[in-house]
DRENFI-906836 format. One line per field, with one value per residue (C-alpha): residue number from 1; residue in one letter; chain; x negated, y, z negated. Coordinates in Angstrom, 2 decimals. Example, Ala and Ser with C-alpha at 12.3 -4.5 7.8 and 13.67 -1.06 7.14 Angstrom:
<recs>
n	c(1; 2)
res	c(A; S)
chain	c(A; A)
x	c(-12.30; -13.67)
y	c(-4.50; -1.06)
z	c(-7.80; -7.14)
</recs>
This chain:
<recs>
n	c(1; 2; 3; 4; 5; 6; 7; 8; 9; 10; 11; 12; 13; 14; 15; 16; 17; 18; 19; 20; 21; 22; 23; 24; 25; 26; 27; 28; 29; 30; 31; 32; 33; 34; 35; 36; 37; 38; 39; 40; 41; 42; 43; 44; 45; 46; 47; 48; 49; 50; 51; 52; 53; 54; 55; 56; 57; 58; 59; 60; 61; 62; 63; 64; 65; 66; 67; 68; 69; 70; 71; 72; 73; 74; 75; 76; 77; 78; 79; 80; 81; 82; 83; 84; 85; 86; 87; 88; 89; 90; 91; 92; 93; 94; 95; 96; 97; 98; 99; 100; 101; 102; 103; 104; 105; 106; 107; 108; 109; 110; 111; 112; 113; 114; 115; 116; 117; 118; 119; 120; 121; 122; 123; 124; 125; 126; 127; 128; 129; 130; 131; 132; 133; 134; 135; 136; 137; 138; 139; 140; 141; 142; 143; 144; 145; 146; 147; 148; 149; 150; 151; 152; 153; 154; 155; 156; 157; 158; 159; 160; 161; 162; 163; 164; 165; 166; 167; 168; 169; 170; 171; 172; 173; 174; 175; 176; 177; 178; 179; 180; 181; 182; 183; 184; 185; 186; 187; 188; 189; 190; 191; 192; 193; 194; 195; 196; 197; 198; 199; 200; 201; 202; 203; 204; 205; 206; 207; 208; 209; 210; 211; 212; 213; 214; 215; 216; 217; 218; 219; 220; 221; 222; 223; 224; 225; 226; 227; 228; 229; 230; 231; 232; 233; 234; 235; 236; 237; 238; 239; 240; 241; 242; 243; 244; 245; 246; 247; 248; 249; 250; 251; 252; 253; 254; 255; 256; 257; 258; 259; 260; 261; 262; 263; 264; 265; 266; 267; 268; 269; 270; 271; 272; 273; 274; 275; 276; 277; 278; 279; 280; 281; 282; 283; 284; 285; 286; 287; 288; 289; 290; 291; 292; 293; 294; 295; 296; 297; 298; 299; 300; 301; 302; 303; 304; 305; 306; 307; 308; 309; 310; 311; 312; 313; 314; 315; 316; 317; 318; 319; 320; 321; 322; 323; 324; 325; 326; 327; 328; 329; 330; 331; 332; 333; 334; 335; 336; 337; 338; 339; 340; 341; 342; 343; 344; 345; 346; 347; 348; 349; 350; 351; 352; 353; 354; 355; 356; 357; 358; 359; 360; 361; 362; 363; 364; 365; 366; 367)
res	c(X; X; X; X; X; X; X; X; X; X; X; X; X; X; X; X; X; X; X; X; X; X; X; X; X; X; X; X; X; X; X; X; X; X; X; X; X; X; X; X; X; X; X; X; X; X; X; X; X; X; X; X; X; X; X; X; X; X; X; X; X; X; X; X; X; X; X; X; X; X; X; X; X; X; X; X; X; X; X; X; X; X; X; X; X; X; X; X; X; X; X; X; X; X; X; X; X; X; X; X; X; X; X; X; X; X; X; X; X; X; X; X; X; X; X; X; X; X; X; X; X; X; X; X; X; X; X; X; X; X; X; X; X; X; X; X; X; X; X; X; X; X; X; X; X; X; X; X; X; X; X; X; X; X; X; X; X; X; X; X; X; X; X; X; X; X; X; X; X; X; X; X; X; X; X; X; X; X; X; X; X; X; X; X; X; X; X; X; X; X; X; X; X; X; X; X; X; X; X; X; X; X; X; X; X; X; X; X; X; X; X; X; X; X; X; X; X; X; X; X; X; X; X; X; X; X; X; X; X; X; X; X; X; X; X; X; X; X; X; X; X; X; X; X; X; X; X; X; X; X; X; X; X; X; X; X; X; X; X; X; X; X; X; X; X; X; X; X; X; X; X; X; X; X; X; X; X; X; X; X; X; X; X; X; X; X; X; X; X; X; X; X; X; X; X; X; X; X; X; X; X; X; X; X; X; X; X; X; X; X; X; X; X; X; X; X; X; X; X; X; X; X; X; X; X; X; X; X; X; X; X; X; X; X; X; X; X; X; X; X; X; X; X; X; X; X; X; X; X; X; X; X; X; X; X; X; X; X; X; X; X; X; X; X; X; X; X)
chain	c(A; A; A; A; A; A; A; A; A; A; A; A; A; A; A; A; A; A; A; A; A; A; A; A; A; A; A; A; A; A; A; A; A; A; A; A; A; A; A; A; A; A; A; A; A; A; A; A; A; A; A; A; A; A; A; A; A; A; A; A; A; A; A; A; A; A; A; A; A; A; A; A; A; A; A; A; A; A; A; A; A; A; A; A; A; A; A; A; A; A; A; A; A; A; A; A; A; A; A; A; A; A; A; A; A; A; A; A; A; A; A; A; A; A; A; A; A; A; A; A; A; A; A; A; A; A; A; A; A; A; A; A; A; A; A; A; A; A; A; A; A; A; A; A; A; A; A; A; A; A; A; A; A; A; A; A; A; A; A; A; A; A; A; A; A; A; A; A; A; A; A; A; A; A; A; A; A; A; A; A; A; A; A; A; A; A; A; A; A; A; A; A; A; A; A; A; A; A; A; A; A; A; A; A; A; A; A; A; A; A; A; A; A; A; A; A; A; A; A; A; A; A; A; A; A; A; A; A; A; A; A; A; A; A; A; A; A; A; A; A; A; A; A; A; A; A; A; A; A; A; A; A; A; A; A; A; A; A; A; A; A; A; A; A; A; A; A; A; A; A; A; A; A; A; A; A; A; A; A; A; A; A; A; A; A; A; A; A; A; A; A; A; A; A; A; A; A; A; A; A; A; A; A; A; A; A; A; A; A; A; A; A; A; A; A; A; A; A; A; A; A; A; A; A; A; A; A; A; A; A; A; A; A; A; A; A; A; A; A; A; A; A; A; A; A; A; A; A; A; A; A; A; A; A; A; A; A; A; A; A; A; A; A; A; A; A; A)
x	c(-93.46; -91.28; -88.70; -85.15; -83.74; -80.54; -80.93; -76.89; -76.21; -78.38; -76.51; -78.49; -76.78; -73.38; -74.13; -75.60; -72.06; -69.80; -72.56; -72.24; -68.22; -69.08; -71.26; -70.57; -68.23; -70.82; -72.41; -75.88; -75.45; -73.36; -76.21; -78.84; -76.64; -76.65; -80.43; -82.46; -85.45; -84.09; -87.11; -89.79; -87.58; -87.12; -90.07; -93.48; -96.89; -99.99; -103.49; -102.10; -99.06; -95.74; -92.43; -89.27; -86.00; -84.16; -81.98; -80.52; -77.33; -79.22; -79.24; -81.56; -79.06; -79.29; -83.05; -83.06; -80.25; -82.44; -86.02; -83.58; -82.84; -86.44; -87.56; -84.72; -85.56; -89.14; -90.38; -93.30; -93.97; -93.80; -96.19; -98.88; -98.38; -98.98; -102.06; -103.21; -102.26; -99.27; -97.57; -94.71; -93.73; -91.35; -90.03; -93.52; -94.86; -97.93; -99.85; -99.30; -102.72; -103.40; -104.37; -107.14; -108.17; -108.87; -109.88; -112.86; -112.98; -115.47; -113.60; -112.62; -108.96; -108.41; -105.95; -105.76; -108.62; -110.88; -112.09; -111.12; -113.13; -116.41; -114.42; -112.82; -116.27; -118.00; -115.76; -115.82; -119.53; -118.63; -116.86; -118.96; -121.56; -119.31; -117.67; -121.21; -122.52; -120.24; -119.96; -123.80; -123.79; -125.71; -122.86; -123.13; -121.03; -122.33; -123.68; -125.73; -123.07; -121.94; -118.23; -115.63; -112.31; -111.02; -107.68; -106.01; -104.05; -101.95; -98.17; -95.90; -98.23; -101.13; -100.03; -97.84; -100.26; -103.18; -100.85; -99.33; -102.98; -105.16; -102.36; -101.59; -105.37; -106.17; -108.04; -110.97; -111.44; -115.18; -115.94; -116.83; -114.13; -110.79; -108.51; -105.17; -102.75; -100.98; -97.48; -95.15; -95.33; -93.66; -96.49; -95.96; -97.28; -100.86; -101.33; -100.62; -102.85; -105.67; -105.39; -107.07; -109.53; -112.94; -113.55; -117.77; -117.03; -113.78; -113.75; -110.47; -109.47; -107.25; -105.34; -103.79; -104.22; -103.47; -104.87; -101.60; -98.88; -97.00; -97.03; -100.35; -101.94; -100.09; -101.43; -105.05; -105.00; -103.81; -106.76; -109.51; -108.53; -108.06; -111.82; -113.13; -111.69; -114.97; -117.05; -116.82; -119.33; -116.69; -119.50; -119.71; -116.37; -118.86; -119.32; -116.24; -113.68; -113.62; -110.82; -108.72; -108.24; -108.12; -108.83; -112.32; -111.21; -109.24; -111.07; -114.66; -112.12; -111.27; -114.98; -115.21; -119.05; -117.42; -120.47; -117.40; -114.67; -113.15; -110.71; -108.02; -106.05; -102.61; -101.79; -102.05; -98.52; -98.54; -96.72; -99.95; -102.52; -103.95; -106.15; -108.07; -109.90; -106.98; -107.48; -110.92; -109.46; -109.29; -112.80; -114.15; -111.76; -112.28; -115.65; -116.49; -116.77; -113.12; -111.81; -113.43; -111.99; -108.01; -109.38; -110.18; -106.67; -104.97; -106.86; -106.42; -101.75; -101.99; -103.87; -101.21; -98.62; -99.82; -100.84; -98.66; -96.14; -92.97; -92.31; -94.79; -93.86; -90.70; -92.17; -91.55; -87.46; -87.56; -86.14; -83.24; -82.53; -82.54; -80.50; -79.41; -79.62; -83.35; -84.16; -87.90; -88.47; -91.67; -90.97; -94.78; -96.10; -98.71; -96.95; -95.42; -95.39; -94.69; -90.64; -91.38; -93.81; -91.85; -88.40; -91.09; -91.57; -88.44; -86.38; -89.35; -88.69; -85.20; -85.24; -87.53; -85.23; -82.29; -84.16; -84.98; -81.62; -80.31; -82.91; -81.91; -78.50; -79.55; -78.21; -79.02; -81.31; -84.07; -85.62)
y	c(118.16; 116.25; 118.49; 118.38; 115.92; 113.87; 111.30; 110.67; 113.73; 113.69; 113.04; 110.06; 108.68; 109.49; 107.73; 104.69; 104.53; 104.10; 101.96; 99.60; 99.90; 98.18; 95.66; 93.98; 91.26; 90.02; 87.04; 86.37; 83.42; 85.50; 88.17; 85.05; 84.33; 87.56; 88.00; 84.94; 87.05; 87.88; 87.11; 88.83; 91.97; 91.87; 90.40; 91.95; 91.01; 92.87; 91.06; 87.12; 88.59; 88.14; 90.21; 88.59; 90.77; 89.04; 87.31; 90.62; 91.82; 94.58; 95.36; 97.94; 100.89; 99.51; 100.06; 103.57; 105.02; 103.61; 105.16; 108.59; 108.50; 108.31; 111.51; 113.36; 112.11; 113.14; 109.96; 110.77; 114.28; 111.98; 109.76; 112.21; 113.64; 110.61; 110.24; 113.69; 113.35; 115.33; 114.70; 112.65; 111.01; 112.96; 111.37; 111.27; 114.69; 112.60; 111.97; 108.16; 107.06; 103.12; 103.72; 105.38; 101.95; 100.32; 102.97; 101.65; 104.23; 106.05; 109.05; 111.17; 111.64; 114.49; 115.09; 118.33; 119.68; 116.62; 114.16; 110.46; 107.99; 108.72; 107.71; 104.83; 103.45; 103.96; 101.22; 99.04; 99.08; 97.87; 95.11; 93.82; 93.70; 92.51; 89.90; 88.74; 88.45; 86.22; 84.08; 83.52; 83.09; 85.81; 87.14; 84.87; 84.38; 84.83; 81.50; 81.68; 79.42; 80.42; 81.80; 78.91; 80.34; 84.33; 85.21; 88.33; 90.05; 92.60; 93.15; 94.55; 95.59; 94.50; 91.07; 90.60; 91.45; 89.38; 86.75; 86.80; 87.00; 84.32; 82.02; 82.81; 82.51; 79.77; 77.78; 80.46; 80.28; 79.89; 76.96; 76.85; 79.64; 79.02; 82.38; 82.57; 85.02; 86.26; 88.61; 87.17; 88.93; 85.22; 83.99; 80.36; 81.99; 82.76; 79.55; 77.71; 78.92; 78.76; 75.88; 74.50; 76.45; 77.37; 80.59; 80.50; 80.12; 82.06; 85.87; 88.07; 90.85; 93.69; 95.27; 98.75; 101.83; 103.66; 100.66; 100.68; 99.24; 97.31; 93.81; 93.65; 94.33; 92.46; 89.59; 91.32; 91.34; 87.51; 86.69; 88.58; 86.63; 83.66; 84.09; 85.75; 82.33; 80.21; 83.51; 84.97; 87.61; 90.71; 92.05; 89.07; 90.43; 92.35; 89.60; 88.03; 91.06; 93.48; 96.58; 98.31; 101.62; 105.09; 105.32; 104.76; 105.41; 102.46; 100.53; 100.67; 100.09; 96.78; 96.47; 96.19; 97.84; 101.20; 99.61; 97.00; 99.23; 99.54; 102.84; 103.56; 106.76; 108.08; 108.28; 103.70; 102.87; 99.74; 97.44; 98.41; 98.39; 94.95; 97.36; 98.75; 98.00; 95.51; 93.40; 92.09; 88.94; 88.67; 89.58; 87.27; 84.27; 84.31; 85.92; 89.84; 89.65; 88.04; 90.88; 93.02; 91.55; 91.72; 95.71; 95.92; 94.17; 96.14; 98.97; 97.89; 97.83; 101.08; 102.40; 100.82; 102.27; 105.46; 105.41; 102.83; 104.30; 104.02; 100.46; 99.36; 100.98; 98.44; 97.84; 102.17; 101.18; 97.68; 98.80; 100.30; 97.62; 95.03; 96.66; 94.65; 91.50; 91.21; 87.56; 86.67; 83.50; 80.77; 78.18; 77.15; 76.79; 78.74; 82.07; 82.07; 85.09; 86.42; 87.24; 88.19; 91.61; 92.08; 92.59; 94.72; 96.76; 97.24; 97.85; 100.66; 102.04; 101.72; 104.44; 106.67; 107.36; 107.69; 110.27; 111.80; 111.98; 113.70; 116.25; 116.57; 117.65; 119.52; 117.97; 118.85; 116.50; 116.37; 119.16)
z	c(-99.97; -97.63; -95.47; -96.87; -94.48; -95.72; -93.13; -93.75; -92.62; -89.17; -85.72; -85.17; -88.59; -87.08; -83.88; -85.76; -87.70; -84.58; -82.90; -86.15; -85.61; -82.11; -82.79; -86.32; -85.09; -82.16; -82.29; -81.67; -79.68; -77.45; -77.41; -76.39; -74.01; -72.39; -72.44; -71.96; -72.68; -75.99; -78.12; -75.99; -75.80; -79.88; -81.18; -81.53; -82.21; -83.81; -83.41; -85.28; -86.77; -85.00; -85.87; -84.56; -85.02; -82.04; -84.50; -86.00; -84.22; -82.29; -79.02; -77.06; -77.65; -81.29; -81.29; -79.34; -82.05; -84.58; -83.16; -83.15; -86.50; -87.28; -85.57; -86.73; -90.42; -89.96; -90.27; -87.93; -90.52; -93.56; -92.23; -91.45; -95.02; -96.40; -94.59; -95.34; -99.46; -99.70; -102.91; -101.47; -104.04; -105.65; -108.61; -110.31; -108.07; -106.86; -103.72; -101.89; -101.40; -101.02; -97.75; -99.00; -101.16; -97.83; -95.42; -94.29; -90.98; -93.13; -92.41; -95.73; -97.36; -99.35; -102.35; -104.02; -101.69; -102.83; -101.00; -102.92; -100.33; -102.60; -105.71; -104.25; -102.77; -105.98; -107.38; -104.40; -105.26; -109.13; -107.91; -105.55; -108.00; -110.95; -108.54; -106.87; -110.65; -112.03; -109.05; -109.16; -112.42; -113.38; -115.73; -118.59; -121.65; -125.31; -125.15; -122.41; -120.68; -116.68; -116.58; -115.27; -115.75; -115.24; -117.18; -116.07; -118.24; -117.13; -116.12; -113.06; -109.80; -111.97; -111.79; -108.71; -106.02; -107.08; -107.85; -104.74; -102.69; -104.47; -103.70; -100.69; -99.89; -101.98; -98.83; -99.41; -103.14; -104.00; -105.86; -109.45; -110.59; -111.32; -112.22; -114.10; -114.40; -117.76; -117.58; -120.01; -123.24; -124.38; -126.83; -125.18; -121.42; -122.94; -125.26; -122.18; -120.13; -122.70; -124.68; -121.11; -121.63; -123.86; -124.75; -123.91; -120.24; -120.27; -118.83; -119.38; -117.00; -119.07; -116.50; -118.05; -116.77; -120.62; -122.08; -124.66; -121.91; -124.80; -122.89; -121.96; -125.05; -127.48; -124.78; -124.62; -128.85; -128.52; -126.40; -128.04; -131.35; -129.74; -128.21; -132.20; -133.50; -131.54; -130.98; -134.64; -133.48; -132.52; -130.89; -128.32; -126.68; -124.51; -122.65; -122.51; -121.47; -118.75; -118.58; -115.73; -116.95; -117.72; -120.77; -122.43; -125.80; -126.51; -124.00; -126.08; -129.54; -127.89; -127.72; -124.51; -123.03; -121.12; -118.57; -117.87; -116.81; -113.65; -112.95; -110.57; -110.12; -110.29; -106.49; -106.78; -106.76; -108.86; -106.51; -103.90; -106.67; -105.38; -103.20; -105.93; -108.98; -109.88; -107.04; -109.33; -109.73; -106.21; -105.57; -108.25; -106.71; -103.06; -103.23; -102.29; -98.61; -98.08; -100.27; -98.39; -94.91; -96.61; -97.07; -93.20; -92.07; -94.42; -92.87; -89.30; -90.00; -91.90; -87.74; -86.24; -88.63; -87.70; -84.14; -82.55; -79.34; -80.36; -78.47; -80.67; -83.94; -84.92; -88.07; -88.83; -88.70; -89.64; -93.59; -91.80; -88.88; -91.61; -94.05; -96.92; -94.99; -95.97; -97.32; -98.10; -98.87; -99.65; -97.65; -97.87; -102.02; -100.64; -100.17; -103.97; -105.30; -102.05; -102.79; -106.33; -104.98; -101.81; -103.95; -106.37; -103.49; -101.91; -105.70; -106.03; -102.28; -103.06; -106.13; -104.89; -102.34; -104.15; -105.72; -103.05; -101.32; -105.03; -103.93; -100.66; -101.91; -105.15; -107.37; -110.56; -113.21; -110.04; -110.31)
</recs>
């Protein structure tokens, strides 16, 4: 459990109020104008990503309060419990583990007194081999015909993410595969997408943990009749569906082969669940061994997260020096999707803390 900290209540907090007293009617071209090294003081840079905060209205006393509120907060504690599988997250009283989806140190992570990495490799393992399969064309459809298209199905973090990343990373799609992405429970969103497409080269990702997530399965039920109206056979939805999820009983009364299931485990937020057996669609798109390399740069920020000195470490107060004046934006087509899971992410930080700070104060309803 995290310590009972209300960070409102810390002196750093108190300090950070008057400093924002004496600073909210400066202007930043009269802070430029002080320090013509402005953007190398505020900016930083981690292997090819760059970080530039010099055009927030922060100064270094700004930054120093801010670094203070951290330690007093615990933000260093909370870190290492993350790390180490505490159940931090309070609202739901389970462990925050996607760093364990791409740890690739080889170095285990335990929950509960179990190690996970074994668990988390295993499916790596399925996915390489499901992924390498179909983009070989070794998985083939009922009738004997190579798979062209991949519809996933699925709602929330089990759409945003992989949205987001084969998008993003479109430039390193393998050829011969095309993938699509269903959400809307709106009939219109899946007849769309598959009136473009035939069912005997068509594969459909069901992304559910409990398999019964209302959205996605009124939109898995559409599909498989949609595939039964060529296929006729159900027993040729074997070879045309694949399942995310917990639960084996309704996956093998879809008919889905329990062979074809991928799991993932309750410590995968859904707005990080692109690092696990969701991120299929990703795997099957750009090809294993680029998954694999978003796993090691993931791997390589969540190090840096951890380890960095505190001159390096910006991004550990960046939430609070940015406040509510956070704008994300896709400038570039290629980064759609991009606003749509960051505001996922930040709504989801956003409640679990208010939880937490009810906590904090005991109020009652959060036990």
């Amino acid at each position: 459990m995290l310590k009972k900290i209300d960070p409102t209540k810390t002196q750093a907090w108190k300090n950070l109020s008057g400093h924002f007293q004496k600073m909210k009617d400066v202007h930043l071209r009269d802070l430029f104008a002080a320090d013509p090294r402005r953007f190398e003081t505020f900016s930083v840079r981690f292997q090819d990503l760059l970080v530039d905060y010099s055009k927030n209205r922060i100064t270094r006393e700004t930054m120093g309060l801010l670094f203070a509120l951290a330690e007093e907060a615990g933000l260093r504690e909370a870190i290492e419990a993350m790390f180490q599988g505490d159940r931090i997250n309070e609202t739901e009283n389970r462990a925050v583990l996607h760093v364990a989806l791409r740890n690739r140190s080889g170095s285990p992570i335990y929950v509960d007194g179990k190690d996970v990495m074994p668990g988390v490799n295993a499916v790596l393992e399925k996915m390489k081999d499901f992924s390498e399969k179909v983009l070989s064309g070794g998985w083939r459809g009922y009738s004997g015909e190579r798979i062209r298209d991949l519809v996933n199905i699925g709602i929330g973090g089990s759409d945003l993410g992989p949205v987001m990343v084969t998008e993003c990373l479109k430039p390193y799609a393998r050829e011969g595969i095309a993938v699509h992405f269903v959400s809307n429970v709106d009939g219109t969103h899946l007849a769309e997408t598959l009136k473009k497409l035939n069912p005997e080269t068509t594969l459909f990702i069901i992304a559910s943990k409990t398999f019964t997530t209302q959205e996605t399965m009124t939109n898995a039920f559409s599909a498989r009749e949609w595939f039964l109206a060529r296929a006729r056979d159900p027993l040729r939805v074997a070879r045309h569906f694949v399942a995310i999820s917990t639960n084996e009983e309704k996956v093998r009364a879809f008919g889905i082969d329990p062979e074809n299931r991928l799991v993932f485990w309750d410590w995968v937020g859904g707005r990080y669940s692109l690092w696990s057996a969701i991120g299929l669609s990703i795997a099957c798109y750009l090809g294993f061994e680029n998954f694999a390399e978003l796993l090691q740069g993931a791997h390589e920020m969540d190090r840096h997260f951890r380890e960095a000195p505190r001159v390096q470490a910006w991004v550990k107060v960046a939430p609070v020096a940015a406040g509510e004046g956070r704008q994300v934006d896709d400038h570039q087509a290629r980064v759609e999707g991009a606003p749509e899971l960051a505001g996922a992410i930040d709504g989801a930080a956003k409640q679990r803390y208010r939880v937490h700070r009810r906590r904090r104060r005991g109020w009652p309803g959060t036990e």
